[in-house]
C-alpha positions in Angstrom: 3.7 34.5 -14.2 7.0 36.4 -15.5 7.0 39.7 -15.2 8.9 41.1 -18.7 9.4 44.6 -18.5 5.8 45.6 -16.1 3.8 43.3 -18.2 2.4 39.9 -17.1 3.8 37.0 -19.0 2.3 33.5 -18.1 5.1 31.1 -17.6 4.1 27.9 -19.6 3.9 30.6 -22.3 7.2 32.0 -22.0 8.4 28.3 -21.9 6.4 27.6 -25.0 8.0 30.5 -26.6 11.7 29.6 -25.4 11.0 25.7 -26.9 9.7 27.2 -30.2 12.9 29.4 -30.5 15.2 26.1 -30.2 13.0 24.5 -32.9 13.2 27.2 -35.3 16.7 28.0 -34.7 17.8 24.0 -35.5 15.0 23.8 -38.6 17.2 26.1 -40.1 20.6 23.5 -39.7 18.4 20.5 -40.1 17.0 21.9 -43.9 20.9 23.3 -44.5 22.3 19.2 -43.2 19.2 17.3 -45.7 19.7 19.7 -48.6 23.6 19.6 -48.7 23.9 16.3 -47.1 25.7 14.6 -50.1 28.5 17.2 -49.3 29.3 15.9 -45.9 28.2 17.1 -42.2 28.1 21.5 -41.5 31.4 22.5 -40.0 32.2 24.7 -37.5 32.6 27.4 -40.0 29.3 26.5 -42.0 27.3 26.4 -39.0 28.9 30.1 -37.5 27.9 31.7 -41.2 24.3 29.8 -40.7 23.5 31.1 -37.1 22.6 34.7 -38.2 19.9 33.2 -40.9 18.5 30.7 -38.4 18.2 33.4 -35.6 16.3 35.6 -38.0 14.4 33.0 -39.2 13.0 32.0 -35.3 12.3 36.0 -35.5 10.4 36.3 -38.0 8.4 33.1 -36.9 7.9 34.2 -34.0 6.7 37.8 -34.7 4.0 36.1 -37.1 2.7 33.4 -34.3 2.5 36.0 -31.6 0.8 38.9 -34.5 -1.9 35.6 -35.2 -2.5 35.7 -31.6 -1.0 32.5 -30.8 1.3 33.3 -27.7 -2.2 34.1 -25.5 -3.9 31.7 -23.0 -7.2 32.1 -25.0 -5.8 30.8 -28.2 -4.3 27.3 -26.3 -7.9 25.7 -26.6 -7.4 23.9 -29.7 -10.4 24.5 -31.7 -11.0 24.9 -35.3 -9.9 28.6 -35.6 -6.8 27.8 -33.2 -5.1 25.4 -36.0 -6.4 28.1 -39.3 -4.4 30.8 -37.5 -1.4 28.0 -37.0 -1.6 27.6 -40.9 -1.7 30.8 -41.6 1.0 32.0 -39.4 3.4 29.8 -41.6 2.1 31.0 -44.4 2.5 34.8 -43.6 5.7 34.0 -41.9 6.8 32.3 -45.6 5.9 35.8 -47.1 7.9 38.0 -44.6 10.7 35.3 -44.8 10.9 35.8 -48.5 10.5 40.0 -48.2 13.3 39.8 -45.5 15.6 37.7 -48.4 15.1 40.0 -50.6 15.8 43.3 -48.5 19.3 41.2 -47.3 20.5 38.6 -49.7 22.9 37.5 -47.9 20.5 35.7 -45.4 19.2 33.0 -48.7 20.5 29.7 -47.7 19.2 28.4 -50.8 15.2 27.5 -52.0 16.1 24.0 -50.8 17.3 24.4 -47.4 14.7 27.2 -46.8 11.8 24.7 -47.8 13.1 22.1 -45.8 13.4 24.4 -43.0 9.9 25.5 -43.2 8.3 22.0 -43.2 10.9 21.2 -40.2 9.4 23.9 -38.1 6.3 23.5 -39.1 6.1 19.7 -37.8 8.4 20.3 -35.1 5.9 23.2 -33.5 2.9 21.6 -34.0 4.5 18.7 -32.0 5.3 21.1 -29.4 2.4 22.9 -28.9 0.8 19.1 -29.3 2.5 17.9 -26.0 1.9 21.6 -24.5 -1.6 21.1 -24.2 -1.6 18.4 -22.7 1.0 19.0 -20.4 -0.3 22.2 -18.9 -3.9 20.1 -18.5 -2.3 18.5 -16.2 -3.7 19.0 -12.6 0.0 18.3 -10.5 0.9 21.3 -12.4 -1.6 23.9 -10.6 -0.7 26.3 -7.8 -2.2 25.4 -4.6 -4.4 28.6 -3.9 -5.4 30.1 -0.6 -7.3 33.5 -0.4 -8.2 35.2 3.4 -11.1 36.6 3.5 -14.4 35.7 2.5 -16.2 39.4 1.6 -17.4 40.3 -2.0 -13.8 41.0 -3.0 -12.8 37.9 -2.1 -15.6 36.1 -4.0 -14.1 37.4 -6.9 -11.0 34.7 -6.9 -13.5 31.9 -7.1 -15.8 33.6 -9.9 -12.8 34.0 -12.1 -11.6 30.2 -11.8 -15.1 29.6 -13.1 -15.3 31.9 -16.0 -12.0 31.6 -17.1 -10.3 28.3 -18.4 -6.9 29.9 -18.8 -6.9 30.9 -15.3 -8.6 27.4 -13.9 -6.1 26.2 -16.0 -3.2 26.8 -13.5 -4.8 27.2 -9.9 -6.6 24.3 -7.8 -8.5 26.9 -5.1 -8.5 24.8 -2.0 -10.3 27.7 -0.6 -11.4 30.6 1.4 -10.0 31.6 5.1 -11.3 34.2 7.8 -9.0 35.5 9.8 -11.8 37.0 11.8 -15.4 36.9 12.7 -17.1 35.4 9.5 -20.6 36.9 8.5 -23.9 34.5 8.7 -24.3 34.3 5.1 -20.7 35.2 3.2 -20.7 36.0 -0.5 -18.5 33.2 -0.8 -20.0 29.3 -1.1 -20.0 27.6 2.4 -18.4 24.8 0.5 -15.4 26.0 0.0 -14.8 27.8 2.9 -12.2 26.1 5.1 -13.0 25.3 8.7 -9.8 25.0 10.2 -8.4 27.1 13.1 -4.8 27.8 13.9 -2.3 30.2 12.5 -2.3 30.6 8.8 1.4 29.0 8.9 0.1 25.4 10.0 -2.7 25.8 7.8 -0.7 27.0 4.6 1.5 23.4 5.5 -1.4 21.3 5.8 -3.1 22.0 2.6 0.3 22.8 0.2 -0.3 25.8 -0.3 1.9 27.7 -3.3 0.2 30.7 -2.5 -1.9 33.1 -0.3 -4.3 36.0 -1.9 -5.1 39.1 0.7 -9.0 39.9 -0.5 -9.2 41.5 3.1 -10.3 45.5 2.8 -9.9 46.4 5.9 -6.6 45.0 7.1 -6.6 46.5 10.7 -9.8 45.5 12.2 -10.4 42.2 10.4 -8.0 39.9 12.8 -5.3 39.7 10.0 -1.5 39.6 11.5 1.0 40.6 9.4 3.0 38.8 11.4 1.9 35.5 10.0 1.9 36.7 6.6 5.3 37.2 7.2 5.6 33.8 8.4 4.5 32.4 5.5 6.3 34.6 3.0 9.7 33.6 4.4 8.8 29.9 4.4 8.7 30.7 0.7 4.8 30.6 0.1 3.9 33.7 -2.6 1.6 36.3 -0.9 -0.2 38.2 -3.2 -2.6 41.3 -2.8 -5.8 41.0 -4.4 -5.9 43.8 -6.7 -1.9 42.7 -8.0 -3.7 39.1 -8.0 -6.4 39.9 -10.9 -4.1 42.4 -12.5 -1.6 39.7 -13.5 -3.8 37.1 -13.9 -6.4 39.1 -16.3 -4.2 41.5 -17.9 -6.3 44.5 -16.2 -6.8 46.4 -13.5 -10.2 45.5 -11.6 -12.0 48.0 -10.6 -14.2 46.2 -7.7 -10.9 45.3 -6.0 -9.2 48.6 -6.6 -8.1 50.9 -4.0 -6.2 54.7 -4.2 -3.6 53.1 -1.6 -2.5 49.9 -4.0 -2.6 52.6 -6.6 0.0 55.0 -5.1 1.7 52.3 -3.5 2.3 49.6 -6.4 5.0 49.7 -8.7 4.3 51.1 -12.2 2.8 54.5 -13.4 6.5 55.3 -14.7 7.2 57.5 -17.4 10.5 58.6 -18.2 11.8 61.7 -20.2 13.5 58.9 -22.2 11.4 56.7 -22.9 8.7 59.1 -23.9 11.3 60.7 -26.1 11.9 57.5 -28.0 8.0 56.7 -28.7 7.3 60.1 -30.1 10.4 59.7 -32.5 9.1 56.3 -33.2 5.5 57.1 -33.8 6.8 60.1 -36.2 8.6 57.6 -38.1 6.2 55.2 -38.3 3.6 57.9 -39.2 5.3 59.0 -42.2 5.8 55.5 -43.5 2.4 54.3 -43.2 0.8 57.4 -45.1 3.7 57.1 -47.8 2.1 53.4 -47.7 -1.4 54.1 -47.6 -1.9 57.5 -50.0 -3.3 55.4 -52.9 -5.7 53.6 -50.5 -6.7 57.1 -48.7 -7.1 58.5 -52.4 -9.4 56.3 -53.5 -11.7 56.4 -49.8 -12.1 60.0 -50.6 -12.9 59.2 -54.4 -15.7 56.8 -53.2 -17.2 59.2 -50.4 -17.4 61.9 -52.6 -19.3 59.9 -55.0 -21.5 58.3 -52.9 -22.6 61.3 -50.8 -20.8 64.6 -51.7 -18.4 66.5 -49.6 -16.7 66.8 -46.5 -14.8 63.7 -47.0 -13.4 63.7 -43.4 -14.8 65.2 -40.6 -13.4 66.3 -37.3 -14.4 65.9 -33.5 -13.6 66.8 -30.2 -12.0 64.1 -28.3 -10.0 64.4 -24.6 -6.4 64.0 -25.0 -3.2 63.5 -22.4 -3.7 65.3 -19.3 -7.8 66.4 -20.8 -6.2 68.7 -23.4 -8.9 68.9 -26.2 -8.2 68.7 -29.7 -10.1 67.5 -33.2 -9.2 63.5 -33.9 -9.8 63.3 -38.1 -11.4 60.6 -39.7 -12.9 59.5 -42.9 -16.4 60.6 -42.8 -18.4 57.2 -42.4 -21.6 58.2 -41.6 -24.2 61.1 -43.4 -23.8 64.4 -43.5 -26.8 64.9 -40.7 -26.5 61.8 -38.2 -26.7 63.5 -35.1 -29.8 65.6 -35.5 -30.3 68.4 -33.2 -26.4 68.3 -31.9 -27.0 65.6 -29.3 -24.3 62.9 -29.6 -25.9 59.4 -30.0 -24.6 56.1 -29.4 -23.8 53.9 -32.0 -25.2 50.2 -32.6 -24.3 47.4 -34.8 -26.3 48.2 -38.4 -26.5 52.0 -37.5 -28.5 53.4 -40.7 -26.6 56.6 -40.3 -23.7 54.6 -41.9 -23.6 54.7 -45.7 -22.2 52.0 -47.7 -18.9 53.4 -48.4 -18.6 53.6 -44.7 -19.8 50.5 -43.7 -16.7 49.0 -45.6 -14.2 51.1 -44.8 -15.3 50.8 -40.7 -14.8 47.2 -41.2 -11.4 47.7 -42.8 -10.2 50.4 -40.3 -9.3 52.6 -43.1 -11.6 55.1 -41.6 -9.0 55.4 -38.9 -6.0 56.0 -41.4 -6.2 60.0 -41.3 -5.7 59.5 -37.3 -1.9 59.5 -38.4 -1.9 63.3 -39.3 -3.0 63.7 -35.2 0.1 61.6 -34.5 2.2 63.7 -36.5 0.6 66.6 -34.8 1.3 64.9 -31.0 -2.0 64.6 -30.3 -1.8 60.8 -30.3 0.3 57.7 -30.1 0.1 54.7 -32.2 -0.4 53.2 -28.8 -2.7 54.3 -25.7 -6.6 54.4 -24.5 -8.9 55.4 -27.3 -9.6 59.5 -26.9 -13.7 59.7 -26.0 -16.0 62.6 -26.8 -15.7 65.2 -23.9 -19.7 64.3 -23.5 -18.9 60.6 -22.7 -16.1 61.6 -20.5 -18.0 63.2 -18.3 -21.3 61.1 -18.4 -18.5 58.1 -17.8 -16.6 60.1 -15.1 -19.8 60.6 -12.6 -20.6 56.6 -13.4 -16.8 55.1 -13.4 -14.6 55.6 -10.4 -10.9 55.9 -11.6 -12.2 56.9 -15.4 -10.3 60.3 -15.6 -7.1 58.6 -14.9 -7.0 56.8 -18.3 -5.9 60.4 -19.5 -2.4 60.1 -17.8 -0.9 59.0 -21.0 -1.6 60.0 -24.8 -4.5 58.4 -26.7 -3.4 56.0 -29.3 -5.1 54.6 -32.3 -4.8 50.9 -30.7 -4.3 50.2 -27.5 -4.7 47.0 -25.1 -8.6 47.7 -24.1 -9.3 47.6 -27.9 -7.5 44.2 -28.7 -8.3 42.5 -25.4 -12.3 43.5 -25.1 -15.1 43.3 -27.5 -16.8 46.3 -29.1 -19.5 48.3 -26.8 -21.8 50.7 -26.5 -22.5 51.2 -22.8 -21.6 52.3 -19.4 -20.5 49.0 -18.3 -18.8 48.1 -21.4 -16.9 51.3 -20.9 -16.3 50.3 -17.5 -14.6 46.8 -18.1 -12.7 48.7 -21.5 -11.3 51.3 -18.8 -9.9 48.3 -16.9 -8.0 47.3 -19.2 -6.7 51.2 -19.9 -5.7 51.7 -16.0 -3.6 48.2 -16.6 -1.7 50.1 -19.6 -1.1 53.2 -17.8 0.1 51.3 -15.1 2.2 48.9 -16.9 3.0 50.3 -20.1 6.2 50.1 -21.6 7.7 49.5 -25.1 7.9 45.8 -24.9 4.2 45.9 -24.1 3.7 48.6 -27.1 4.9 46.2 -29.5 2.9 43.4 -28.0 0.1 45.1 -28.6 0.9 46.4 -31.9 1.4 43.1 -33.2 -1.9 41.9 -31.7 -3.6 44.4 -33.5 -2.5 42.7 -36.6 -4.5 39.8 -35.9 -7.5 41.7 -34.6 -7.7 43.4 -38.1 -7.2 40.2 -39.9 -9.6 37.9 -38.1 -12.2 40.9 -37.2 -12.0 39.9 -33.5 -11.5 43.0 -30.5 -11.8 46.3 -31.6 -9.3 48.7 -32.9 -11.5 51.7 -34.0 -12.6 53.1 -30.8 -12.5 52.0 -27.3 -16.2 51.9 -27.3 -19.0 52.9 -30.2 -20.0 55.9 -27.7 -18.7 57.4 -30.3 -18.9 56.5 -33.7 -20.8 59.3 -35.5 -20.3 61.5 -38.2 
């Protein structure tokens, strides 16, 4: 993993990425050298004037292959959506390229050489991604992993290997180690608990190992010496807490491992005056030009609620903001006029007959979400942060969830990384794994990770996959 800017970046990825950039850049001269070849071989002059348009070129390609999702472990698995999302990423990426062209003319290097370019890339990635599956499938390529302790925690390490290709993908778990007195029946498999004795150096050299994973809670009566931790962090073996270990490797912060101490003591939770300044100018900006972008579209919703079942065409509803400030999120009014009988909020479920059909369309379109901008305008929200909950939820999820009121630290957003990393819910426990995923953006956010997200969210809404309406259906109503 490379840490860019507090967020997790898995390496093959970022050499994937790096690769990519060199093919894009050179299927830009390569389209310019067969279109114009008849003239003789690009100069040094030629091939200066060229860099610009073959630099924003890879730019643009790569904005549209990381906005289709295809920068992500998950999407490496080579299945029959992987390669429609690769087409189509060429294909958007054609459309922006063209946009771009005609916003700056003096990038056009000619229908030609552009074409040229375009099939040039597209072979040449496909190539590369070809020979990067099946180099990262290969098993010399795995860290060698040891983790001490064999408690529940600890069990965690193994279940994630199992559940998760991506992760199986680049560990070989040689096993589990007790430092101390180990329990007649472990949460951890027998199997792969190792039965050596000796210091943990001499048993880190006999098995390889690239690195060690602390899943002991209790580090002062369970026999663990820091000493030899220290031992095997100088001979240049990685030593990793637990909690840091599933927070980089899953992209959130889990909760079972968590403790206030790795909370206070990590790095991350920074928010500077400056930075903070910058994202509200940037979320004003970008406010005003998607409203200016969407009027006709917001025009016509109202048109088609007020038809279909009368007036109030939005409605408004308490939500918990930064810091538990309340305020009134707007929406286009999806649901009737009288869907929570009684004043009891109710969960929503997939095929809720509270929904009319207006609403059913524009939920699956998001465009119930567009008059969320006026609460950005306002300051209420961000384009990016947790999902603001009802005040009810919050505090039926607070006496449930340990560490739930602490998503409040930053501003709600209208996406955010819960929403385009975790299916849509409607429970406690689907709130719970959604709020691990929050903690992990408070922790870690940052405006390299904003626009990650943001571009993510792109592909969510164009392939119906995560959820960017709400950070749970608790609460979808009217």
């Amino acid at each position: 993993m490379i840490r860019l800017f507090r967020h997790y970046v898995p390496t093959p990825l970022i050499v994937l990425a790096a690769v990519e950039a060199v093919v894009f850049v050179l299927s830009v001269y390569l389209g310019v050298e067969l279109r114009y070849y008849s003239d003789g071989p690009v100069d040094m002059d030629v091939a200066i004037k060229i860099a610009p348009r073959a630099f924003v070129f890879a730019l643009v390609m790569m904005g549209t292959l990381i906005a289709f999702g295809l920068y992500t472990r998950e999407s490496q698995s080579g299945d029959i959506g992987y390669y429609g999302r690769f087409l189509a990423s060429f294909i958007v990426g054609g459309v922006v390229m063209a946009l771009v062209i005609y916003l700056f003319p003096r990038l056009f290097i000619g229908r030609g050489a552009l074409a040229l370019a375009f099939m040039i890339a597209f072979v040449g990635s496909a190539l590369t991604r070809l020979v990067f599956v099946r180099v990262i499938d290969h098993d010399t390529l795995k860290r060698r992993l040891l983790v001490l302790g064999i408690g529940t925690r600890s069990a965690g390490v193994s279940a994630l290997l199992e559940q998760d290709p991506g992760v199986a993908q680049k560990f070989h778990l040689v096993g589990y180690f007790s430092p101390g007195a180990r329990p007649s029946h472990p949460p951890v498999r027998p199997e792969l608990i190792l039965k050596d004795r000796g210091s943990l150096l001499a048993i880190v050299t006999k098995y390889g190992i690239d690195e060690v994973v602390v899943g002991v809670r209790e580090r002062r009566n369970s026999g663990l010496d820091m000493r030899e931790l220290l031992e095997c962090k100088l001979e240049g073996v990685q030593v990793t807490d637990l909690s840091s270990f599933f927070e980089r490797e899953t992209g959130h912060v889990q909760l079972d491992s968590l403790n206030p101490s790795w909370m206070v003591y990590s790095d991350g939770f920074q928010r500077t005056s400056v930075r903070r300044a910058f994202k509200r100018v940037s979320d004003v900006l970008a406010s005003l030009v998607l409203l200016a972008a969407a009027l006709p579209v917001m025009a016509m919703t109202a048109l088609l609620i007020v038809l279909e079942t009368g007036r109030p065409v939005f409605y408004r509803q308490e939500r918990i903001g930064e810091c538990g400030q309340v305020f009134s999120i707007l929406k286009f009014r999806s649901m009737y006029r009288d869907a929570e009988r009684g004043g009891t909020p109710q969960w929503a479920h997939s095929n809720d007959s509270r929904v009319t059909r207006v609403g059913r369309v524009i939920r699956r379109l998001r465009i119930d979400e567009l008059p969320q901008l006026f609460n950005i305008l306002r300051g209420e929200m961000s384009f990016v942060g947790p999902r603001p909950e009802r005040p009810y939820y919050v505090k039926q999820l607070a006496e449930h969830i340990p560490y739930f009121l602490n998503r409040h630290a930053v501003k709600p957003g209208l996406t955010g990384w819960a929403q385009i990393r975790y299916r849509a819910g409607a429970s406690i426990e689907d709130a719970r794994q959604k709020l691990q995923y929050d903690l992990y953006y408070v922790k870690n956010q940052s405006l390299f990770l904003d626009l990650v997200i943001l571009l993510q969210t792109a592909r969510v809404v164009l392939f119906g996959s995560g959820n960017t309406g709400t950070v749970s259906r608790l609460a979808k109503t009217t």
